[in-house]
N, C-alpha and C positions, 0 to 999 in steps of 0.2 A: 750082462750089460751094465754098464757104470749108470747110476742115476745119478739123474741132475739134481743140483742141489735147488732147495724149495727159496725161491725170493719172495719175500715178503713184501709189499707194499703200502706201504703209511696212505690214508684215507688221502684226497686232496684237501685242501685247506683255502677256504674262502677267502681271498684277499680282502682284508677291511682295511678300512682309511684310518692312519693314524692319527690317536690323540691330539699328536703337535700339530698336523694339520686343521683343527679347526682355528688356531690362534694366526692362521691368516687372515681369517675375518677381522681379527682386533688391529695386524699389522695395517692391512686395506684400510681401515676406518683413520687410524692415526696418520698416514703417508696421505690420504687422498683430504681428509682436514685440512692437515698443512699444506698442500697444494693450494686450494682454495684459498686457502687465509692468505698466502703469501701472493696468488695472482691474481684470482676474481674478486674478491671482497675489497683488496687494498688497490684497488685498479682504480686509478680517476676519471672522470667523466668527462674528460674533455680533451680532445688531443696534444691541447698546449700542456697541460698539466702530464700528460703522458708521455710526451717525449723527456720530462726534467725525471719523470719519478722512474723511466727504464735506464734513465742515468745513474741517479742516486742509486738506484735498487738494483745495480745489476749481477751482481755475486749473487743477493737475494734469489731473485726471478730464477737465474741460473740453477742455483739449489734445489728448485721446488722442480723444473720440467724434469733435471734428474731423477727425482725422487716418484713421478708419475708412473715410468713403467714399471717401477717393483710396487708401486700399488696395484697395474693391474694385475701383473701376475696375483698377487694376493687375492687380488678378487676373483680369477681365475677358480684358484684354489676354495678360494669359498664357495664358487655357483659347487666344486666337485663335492666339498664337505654335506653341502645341504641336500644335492640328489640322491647321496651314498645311503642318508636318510631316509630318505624314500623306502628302501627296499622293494618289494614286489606291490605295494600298494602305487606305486606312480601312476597317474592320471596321462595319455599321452596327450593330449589338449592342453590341458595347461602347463605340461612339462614344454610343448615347445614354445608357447608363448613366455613360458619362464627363461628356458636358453636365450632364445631369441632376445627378448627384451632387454637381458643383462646382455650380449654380447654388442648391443645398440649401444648402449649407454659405455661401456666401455669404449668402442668408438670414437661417441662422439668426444668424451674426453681427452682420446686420444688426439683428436683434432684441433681441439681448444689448446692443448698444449702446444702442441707443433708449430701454431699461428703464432702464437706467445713467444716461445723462442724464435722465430720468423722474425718478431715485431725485436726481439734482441740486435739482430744484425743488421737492421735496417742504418742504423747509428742518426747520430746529431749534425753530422758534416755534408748533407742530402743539396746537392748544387742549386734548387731549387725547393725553398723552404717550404710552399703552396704545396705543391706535389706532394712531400713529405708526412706532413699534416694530413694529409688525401691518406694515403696510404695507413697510419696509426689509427685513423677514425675509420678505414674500412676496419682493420686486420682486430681492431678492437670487439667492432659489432660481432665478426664472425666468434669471437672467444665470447664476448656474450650471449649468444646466441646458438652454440656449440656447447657451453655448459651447464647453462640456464636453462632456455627454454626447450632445447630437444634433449639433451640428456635428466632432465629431473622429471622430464613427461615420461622417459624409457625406464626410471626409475622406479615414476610409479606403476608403472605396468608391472614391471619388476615385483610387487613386493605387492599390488594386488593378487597375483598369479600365485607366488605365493602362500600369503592370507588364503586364497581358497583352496588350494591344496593342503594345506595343517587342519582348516577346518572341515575338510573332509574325512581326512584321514586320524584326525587327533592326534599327530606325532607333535604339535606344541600347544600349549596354553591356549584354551580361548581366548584369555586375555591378552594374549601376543598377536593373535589373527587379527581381533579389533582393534588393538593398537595399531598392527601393521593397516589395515583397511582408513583410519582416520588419517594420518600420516601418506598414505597413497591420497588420497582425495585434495588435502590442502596441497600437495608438488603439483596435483594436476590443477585447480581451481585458484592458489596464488605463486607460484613456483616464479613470476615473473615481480610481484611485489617488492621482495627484498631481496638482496644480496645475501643474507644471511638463512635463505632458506635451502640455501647448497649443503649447510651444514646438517641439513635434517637425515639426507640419506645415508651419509658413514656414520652418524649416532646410529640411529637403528643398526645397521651391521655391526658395529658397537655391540651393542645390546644381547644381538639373535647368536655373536659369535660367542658370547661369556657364557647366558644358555645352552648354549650346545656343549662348552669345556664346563660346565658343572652337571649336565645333565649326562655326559661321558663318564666323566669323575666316580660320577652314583654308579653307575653299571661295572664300572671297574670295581668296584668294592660288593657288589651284590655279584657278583661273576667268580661261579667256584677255580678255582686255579691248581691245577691238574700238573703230581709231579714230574 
């Protein structure tokens, strides 16, 4: 009888999450920056100022709601880079207050956007100027209120969750848990003070995403490589 020929089978092989993948986080941080800086920070405070400034600014404005959902994918991509981390040590507790959290704040982001470009097509030619006015002083609140004060409270949940999963597990710096832990506390406790504390959350991903690409980098070079 003919034998069969013997097949050999190669082990399987782990799918890890590539290197370039963690430089979503840096993308995320840069894209959602400039979102900010271009709607919520330079937004005026007053309806009459707001219908001259979505005049003046409106290619501006325009550029930045584009520019929103390739940050969140980015961000997407970062909640995946930082689980992949985890390995078998994940907490399920506070891994789903971590999903959960970030998947809030991306939301509500997404919201503030949409109102914003909403508040684009409303135009300057409104048959009834009163109404008008009504309408920029709502569509405004709800953008401040959409990425202020719910998404930088989901924020800090975010990056509480976490700070206590690194310091459980030691997979980053204490000195990065306490950092992240200080930084959660003031989104929660002044997050509505300034305009300019939108900026706090993409610096930190900032931060956690170059740590992850140099802390990659070291394993890559400490990692024997097999011909």
């Amino acid at each position: 009888m003919p034998t069969s020929p013997h097949i050999t089978s190669s082990p399987p092989h782990r799918l890890s999450t590539p290197r370039a993948a963690a430089v979503s986080g840096v993308v995320f941080a840069v894209l959602l920056a400039t979102t900010l800086i271009l709607v919520r920070i330079r937004m005026p405070g007053n309806a009459a100022d707001l219908a001259r400034w979505l005049q003046s600014q409106h290619g501006t404005i325009t550029t930045a709601t584009v520019l929103m959902p390739f940050a969140g994918i980015g961000f997407l991509w970062f909640i995946g880079v930082v689980r992949d981390g985890f390995g078998r040590s994940e907490d399920r507790f506070f891994l789903s207050i971590f999903l959960g959290s970030g998947l809030l704040f991306l939301a509500m982001m997404f919201v503030a956007t949409v109102v914003a470009t909403g508040l684009l097509s409303t135009g300057s030619g409104a048959a009834d100027p009163a109404a008008h006015a009504e309408v920029l002083a709502f569509g405004r609140a709800i953008v401040i209120s959409a990425s202020q004060t719910y998404a930088l409270r989901m924020a800090a949940v975010f990056m509480t969750s976490l700070g206590t999963i690194w310091l459980k597990t030691g997979l980053m710096p204490r000195w990065l848990a306490a950092l992240t832990y200080l930084l959660a506390v003031a989104l929660l406790i002044a997050g509505d003070t300034s305009r300019w504390t939108t900026l706090a959350f993409p610096a930190w991903v900032f931060v956690v995403s170059i740590l992850i690409l140099v802390r990659s980098g070291h394993s890559d070079e400490l990692e024997p490589h097999t011909p």
